[in-house]
Every structure is written in structure tokens, then in C-alpha cells.
C-alpha positions as CSV (number, residue, x, y, z in Angstrom):
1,X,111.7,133.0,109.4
2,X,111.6,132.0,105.5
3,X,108.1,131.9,104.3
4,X,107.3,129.7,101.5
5,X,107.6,131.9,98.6
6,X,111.4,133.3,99.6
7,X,112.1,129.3,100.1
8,X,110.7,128.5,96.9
9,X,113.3,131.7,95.4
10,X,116.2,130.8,97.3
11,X,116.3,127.0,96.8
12,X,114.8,126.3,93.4
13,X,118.4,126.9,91.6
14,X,119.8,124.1,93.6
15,X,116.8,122.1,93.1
16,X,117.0,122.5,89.4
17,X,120.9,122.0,89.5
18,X,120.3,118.6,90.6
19,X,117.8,117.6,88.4
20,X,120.2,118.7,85.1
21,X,123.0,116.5,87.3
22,X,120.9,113.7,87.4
23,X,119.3,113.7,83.7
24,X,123.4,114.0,82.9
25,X,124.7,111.4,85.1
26,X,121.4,108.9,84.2
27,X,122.4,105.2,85.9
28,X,126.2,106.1,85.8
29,X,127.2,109.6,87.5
30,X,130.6,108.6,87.2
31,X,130.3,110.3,83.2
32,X,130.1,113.7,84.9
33,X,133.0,113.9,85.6
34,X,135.4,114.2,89.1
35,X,133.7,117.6,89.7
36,X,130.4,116.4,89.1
37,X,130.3,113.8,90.8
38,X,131.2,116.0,93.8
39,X,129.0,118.5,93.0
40,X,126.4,116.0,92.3
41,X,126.7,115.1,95.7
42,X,126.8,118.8,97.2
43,X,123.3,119.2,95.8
44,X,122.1,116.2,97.0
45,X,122.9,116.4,100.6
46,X,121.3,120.4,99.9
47,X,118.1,119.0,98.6
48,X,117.5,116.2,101.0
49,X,118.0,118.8,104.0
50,X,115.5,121.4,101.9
51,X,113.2,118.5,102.2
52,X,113.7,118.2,105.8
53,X,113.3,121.9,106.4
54,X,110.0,121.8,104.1
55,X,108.6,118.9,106.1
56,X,108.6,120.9,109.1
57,X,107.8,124.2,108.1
58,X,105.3,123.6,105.0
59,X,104.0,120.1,105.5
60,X,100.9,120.4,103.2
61,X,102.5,121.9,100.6
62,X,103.1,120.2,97.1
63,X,106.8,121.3,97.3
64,X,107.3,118.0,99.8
65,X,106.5,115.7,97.2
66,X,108.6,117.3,94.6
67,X,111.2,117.4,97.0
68,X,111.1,113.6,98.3
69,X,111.2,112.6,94.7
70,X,114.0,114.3,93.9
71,X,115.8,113.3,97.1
72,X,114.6,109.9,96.2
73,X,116.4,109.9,92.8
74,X,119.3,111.9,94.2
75,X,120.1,108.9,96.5
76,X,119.9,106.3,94.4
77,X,122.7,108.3,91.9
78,X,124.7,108.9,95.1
79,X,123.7,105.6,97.1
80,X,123.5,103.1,94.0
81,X,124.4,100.4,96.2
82,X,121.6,100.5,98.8
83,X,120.0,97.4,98.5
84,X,116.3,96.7,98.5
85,X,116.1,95.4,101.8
86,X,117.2,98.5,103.4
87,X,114.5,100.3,101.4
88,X,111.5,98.0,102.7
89,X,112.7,98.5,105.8
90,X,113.1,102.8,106.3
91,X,109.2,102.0,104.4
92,X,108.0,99.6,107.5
93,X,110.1,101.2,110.5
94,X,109.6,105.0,109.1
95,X,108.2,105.8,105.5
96,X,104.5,104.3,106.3
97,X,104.1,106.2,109.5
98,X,105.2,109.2,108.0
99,X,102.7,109.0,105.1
100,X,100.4,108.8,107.6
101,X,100.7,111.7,109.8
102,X,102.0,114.2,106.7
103,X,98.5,115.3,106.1
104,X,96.9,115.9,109.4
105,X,93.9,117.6,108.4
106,X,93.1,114.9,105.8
107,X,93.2,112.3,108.5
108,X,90.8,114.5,111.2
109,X,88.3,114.7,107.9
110,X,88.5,110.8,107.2
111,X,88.3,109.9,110.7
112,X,85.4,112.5,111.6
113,X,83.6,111.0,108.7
114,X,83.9,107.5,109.8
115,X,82.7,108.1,113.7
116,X,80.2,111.2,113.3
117,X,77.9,108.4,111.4
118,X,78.9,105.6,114.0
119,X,77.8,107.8,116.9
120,X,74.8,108.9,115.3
121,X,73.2,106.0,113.8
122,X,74.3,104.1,117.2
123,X,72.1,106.6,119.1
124,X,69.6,106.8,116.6
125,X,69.2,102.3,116.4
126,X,69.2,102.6,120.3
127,X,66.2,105.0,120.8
128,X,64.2,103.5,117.2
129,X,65.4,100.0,116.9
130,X,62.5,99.5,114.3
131,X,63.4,102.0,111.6
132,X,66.7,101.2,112.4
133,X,66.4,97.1,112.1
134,X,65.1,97.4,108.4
135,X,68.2,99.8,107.2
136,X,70.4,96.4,109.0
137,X,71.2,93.7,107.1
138,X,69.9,90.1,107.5
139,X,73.8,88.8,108.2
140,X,73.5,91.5,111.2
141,X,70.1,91.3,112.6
142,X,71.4,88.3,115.0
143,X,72.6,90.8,117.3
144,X,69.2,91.6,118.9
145,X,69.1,87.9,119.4
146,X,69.7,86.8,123.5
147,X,73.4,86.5,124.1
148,X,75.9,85.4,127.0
149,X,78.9,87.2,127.5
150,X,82.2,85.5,127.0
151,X,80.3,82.5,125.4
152,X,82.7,80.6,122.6
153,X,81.2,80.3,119.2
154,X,82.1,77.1,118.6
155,X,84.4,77.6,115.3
156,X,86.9,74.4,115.0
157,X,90.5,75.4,113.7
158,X,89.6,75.1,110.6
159,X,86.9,77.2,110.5
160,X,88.4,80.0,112.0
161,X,91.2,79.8,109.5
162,X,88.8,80.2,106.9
163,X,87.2,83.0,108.4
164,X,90.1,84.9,109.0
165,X,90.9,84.8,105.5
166,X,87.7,86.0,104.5
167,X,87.6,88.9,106.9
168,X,91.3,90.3,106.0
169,X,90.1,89.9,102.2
170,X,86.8,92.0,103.1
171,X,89.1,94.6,104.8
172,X,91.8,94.7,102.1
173,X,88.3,95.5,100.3
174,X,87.1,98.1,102.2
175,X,90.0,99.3,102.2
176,X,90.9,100.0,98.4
177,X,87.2,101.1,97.7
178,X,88.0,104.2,100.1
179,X,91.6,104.6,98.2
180,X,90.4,104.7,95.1
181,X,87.2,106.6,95.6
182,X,89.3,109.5,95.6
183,X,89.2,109.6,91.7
184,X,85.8,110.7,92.0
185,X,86.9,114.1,93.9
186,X,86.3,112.2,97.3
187,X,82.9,111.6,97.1
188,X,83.6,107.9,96.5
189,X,86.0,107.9,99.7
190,X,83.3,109.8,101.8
191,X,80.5,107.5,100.8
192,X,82.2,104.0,101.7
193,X,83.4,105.7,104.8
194,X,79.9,106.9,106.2
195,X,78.5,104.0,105.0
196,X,80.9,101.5,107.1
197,X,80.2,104.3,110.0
198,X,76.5,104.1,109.4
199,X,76.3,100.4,109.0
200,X,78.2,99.9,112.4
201,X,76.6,102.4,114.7
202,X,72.9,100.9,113.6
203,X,74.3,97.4,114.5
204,X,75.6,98.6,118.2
205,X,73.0,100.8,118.9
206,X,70.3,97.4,118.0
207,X,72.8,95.0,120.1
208,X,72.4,97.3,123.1
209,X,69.3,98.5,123.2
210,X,68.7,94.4,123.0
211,X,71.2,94.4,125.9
212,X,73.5,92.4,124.3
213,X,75.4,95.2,124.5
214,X,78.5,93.4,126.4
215,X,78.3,90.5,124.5
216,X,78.7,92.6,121.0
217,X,81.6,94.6,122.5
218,X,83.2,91.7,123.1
219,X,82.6,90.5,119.5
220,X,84.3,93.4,117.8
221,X,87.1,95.9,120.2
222,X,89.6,93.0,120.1
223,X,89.7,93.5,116.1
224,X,87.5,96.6,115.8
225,X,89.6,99.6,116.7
226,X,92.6,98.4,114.8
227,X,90.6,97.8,111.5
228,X,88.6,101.1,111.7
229,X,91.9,103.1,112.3
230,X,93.0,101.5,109.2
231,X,89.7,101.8,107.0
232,X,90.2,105.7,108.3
233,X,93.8,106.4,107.1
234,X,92.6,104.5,103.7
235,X,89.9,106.9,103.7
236,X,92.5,109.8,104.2
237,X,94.3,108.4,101.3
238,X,91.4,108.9,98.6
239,X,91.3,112.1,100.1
240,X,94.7,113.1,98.9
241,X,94.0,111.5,95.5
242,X,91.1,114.1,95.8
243,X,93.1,117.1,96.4
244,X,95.5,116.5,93.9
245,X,92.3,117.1,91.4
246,X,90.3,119.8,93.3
247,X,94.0,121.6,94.9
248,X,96.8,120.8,93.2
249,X,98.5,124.2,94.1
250,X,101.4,125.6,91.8
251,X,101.5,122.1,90.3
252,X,99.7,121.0,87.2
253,X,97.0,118.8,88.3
254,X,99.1,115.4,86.4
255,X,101.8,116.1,88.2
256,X,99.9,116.7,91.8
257,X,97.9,113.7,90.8
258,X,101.0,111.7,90.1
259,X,102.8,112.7,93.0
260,X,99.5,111.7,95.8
261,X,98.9,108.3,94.1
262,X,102.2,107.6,94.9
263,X,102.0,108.4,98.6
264,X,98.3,107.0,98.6
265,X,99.4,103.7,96.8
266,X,102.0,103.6,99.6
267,X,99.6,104.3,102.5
268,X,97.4,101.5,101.2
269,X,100.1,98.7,100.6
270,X,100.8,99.7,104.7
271,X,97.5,99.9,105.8
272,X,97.4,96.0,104.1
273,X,99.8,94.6,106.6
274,X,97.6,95.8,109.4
275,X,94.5,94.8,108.2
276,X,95.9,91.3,107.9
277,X,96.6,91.7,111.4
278,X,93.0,92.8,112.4
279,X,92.0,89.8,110.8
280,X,93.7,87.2,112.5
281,X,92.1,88.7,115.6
282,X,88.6,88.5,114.4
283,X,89.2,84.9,112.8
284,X,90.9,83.2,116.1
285,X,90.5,85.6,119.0
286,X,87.2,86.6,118.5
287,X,85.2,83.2,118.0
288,X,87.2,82.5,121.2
289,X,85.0,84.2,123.8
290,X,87.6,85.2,126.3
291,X,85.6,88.0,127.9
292,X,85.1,91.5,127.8
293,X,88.7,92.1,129.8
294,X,90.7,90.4,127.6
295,X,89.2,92.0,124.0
296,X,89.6,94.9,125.6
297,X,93.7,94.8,126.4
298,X,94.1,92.9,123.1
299,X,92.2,95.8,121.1
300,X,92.7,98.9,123.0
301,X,96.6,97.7,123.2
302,X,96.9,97.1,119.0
303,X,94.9,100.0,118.7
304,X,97.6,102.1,121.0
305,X,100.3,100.3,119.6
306,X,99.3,101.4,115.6
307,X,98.7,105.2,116.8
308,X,101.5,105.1,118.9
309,X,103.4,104.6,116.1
310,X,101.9,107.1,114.0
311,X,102.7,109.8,116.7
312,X,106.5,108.1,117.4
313,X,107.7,106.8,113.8
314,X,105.8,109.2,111.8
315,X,107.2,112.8,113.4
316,X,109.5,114.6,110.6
317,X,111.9,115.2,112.9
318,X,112.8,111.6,113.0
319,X,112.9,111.6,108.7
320,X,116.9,111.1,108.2
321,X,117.5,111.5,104.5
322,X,120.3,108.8,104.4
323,X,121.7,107.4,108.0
324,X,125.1,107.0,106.2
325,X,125.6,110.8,105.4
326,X,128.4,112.0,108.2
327,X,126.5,114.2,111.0
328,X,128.9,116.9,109.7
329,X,128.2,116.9,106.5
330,X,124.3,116.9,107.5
331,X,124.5,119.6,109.7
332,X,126.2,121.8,107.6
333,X,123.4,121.0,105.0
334,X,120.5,122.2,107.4
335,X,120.8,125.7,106.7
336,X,118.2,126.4,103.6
């Protein structure tokens, strides 16, 4: 099989032919010409299956991103009448998911650094609930407090509207803070992710060695698992700002840089939609009290439903450059 450096060799010419056809051709590739135009085309359709090819085979590798811009200014040259619409929605059905899943290891760090702490300082708060009460604060300290299970806080409509609000805007938050801590070569991102996982396992591990235990769980899996998935793959996002600065590979470190805060800025804006989503929950679900059966459908099930989609929408087989290239055409272009 091609390794990366004998892909690099053999594809860059055409790469770089497409580029010069695109500077050429700026917003109208009709001034090149009959023959460029048709040759502008040829390259593109060879680019966009190179990026395919590179997805699969080198998925961490800076040449993706330089490839999915290019392919990305290649079709709008070829495709200059695809409308916005269509673009939102390959973003929402297929370009969010894949952002996600294209940097695997990224995700296992974010996501290890977000439950190692939970799991710890749960076990920890369980077996020294003094120690553990002071590092908790006041908001939180309620949770030692007796509970029933499936007991309805008592929120009217409004109030619950207002809540909601205010927990989607603390996730949105979150949320940024672990983007954008990536600037500061991750160690922002690591520190507001094992701080949320610290923070949470200290305020479980109090709730059940209280034995409120069911009561707390029933508080936070409707919302919980969909809103930590979330603050993870933020998390993963600062970490690609990261390696851009610590790894940028054969690129210079402006371009890596440029290239991963696009993708991260992307992740985020995703991540948003979901968050929202998390917070409806917690706002009108939660305060609801409907027992430990149905928070655990309603969370377990959004929880399944975003990875689900992560595993389903997000696999780079199912990343079609443009749907309205003929299958010919695209198969013929496969061949690196």
C-alpha cells in the first residue's frame, strides 16, 4: 500500500495544479478558458477523492486539512451554485460528526480526563465526606441534605423556563472555556475538564454516601450524560488547537494553527446545538421528578442517540465529496 510520503510525491503536482487553477479562475473559472475549465474540474474530482483516500489511510495527518480546504474551494469554483442551505445541512447531517470522530485519540484523552477525576473524587467524597464537603461548594452542599426519590421540585413554568436558559448559557460556557483553553498548549482545556470532573464526582460521592444517592441520579442522567459528552468533545477541541502549536507536523505552526481552529470553531458551534438540548432537559424534565426509570431512558437514550451518531454519521467512508458528481466519474477518481 502507498505510505504517506510516496502519497505526498505522487499527488502533490495535482494538488498544486489546482491551486494555480483556482488563483487563475478566482470567482469566475469561466476566464480559463474551455480547457480549463475542464481541466479545472479533472483536478477537482482528483483532489476531493485524494482527500477521501487520506481520510482513511492517514486520518491524523495535517495533509486532511490541507486537502478539505482545497476540496472546499475546489467545489465552490466547480459547484458555484450550491446554495447555503445545502451547506448547513452536509454540516448538521455529516460534517459535525465527522469533526468529531477525525481525531480519535484526542477524544480518548479529553474524555479520560473528564471521568478519571469523576471516578476518583466520587470514591474519594464517599469514603471522607468531610475533606471532601469543604472542597464542595455551598450551591452543592444540599445534596447531603434528606431526599425522596422522584419528588417534584416545585418549579412553575416559568421558572423552569428561566432555569433552562441559564443552564444552556453555563454549558455554552463551559464549553468555550475548554475550546479555547487550547491556546495555552492544552493546559487551559485540561484544567476546566478535571475540574468539572473533580467538582462532580465530590458532589456524587457526598449525595451517596448521604444515601441520596437515587435521588441525585435522578437529578442529573436525564441531562447529565448528554452534556458531559459534549463538555468532552469541547475538550478534545482545545486539544487540537493544542497540537497545532506543540505538533504541527510538515506544516508551519500558522498554518496548522489556522487549519484546527477552523475544525475546532466548527466542533464547538455543533457541540452548541446539543448543549441547548441538555438544557431543556435539566430546565423542564429534571425539576419534574419523574423517577429514576424514566431519567434513565430519557438520558441513556440522548446519550446513545449523540454517540450513535458519532459512530454512524461521522465514519469517513460515508464523507461524499459532492453527491452530484456521477458514480462514474467518482469511481474513476478513487485511484490515488
Amino acid at each position: 500500500m502507498t505510505n504517506l510520503d510516496e502519497f505526498l510525491s505522487e499527488r502533490s503536482p495535482t494538488w498544486a495544479e489546482l491551486e494555480q487553477l483556482l488563483a487563475r479562475g478566482g470567482n469566475a473559472p469561466a476566464r480559463l478558458g474551455p480547457e480549463g475549465v475542464l481541466r479545472l474540474g479533472s483536478c477537482y474530482r482528483a483532489v476531493a477523492a485524494d482527500l477521501a483516500y487520506a481520510r482513511r489511510r492517514f486520518p491524523a495527518d495535517p495533509v486532511v486539512g490541507r486537502l478539505e480546504g482545497l476540496t472546499q474551494r475546489g467545489r465552490h469554483a466547480v459547484y458555484n451554485t450550491t446554495g447555503a442551505r445545502n451547506t448547513v445541512r452536509e454540516f448538521a447531517t455529516r460534517g459535525y460528526w465527522r469533526r468529531v470522530r477525525e481525531r480519535p485519540a484526542l477524544l480518548v484523552v479529553a474524555i479520560a480526563c473528564l471521568a478519571l477525576p469523576t471516578l476518583l473524587a466520587g470514591y474519594w467524597a464517599w469514603h471522607d465526606p468531610g475533606p471532601a464537603g469543604g472542597l464542595v461548594p455551598t450551591a452543592y452542599q444540599s445534596v447531603t441534605q434528606p431526599r425522596s426519590a422522584g419528588q417534584d421540585l416545585g418549579r412553575s413554568v416559568d421558572d423552569q423556563s428561566d432555569l433552562a436558559a441559564k443552564i444552556f448559557t453555563n454549558n455554552i460556557q463551559v464549553t468555550f472555556l475548554a475550546f479555547a483553553g487550547g491556546i495555552l498548549l492544552g493546559l487551559g482545556t485540561l484544567y476546566v475538564l478535571i475540574q468539572n470532573g473533580i467538582l462532580l464526582g465530590a458532589v456524587a460521592g457526598l449525595a451517596i454516601g448521604a444515601g441520596n444517592g437515587r435521588p441525585f441520579f435522578e437529578l442529573v442522567v436525564a441531562h447529565g450524560v448528554l452534556e458531559l459528552s459534549c463538555i468532552a468533545v469541547a475538550g478534545m477541541a482545545g486539544l487540537r488547537l493544542a497540537s497545532a502549536i506543540v505538533d504541527p507536523g510538515t506544516r508551519s505552526r500558522m498554518d496548522a494553527l489556522r487549519t484546527e481552529a477552523r475544525a475546532a470553531v466548527e466542533i464547538v458551534l455543533g457541540t452548541a446545538v446539543w448543549l441547548v438540548v441538555a438544557g431543556l432537559v435539566e430546565g423542564f424534565l429534571t425539576p419534574a421528578g419523574k423517577g429514576l426509570a424514566v431519567v434513565l431512558v430519557v438520558g441513556l437514550g440522548l446519550g446513545a442517540t449523540y454517540w450513535g451518531l458519532v459512530f454512524w454519521r461521522g465514519a469517513p467512508g460515508l464523507t461524499i465529496p459532492d453527491a452530484r458528481i456521477p458514480d462514474a466519474r467518482a469511481t474513476d477518481a478513487l485511484s490515488p
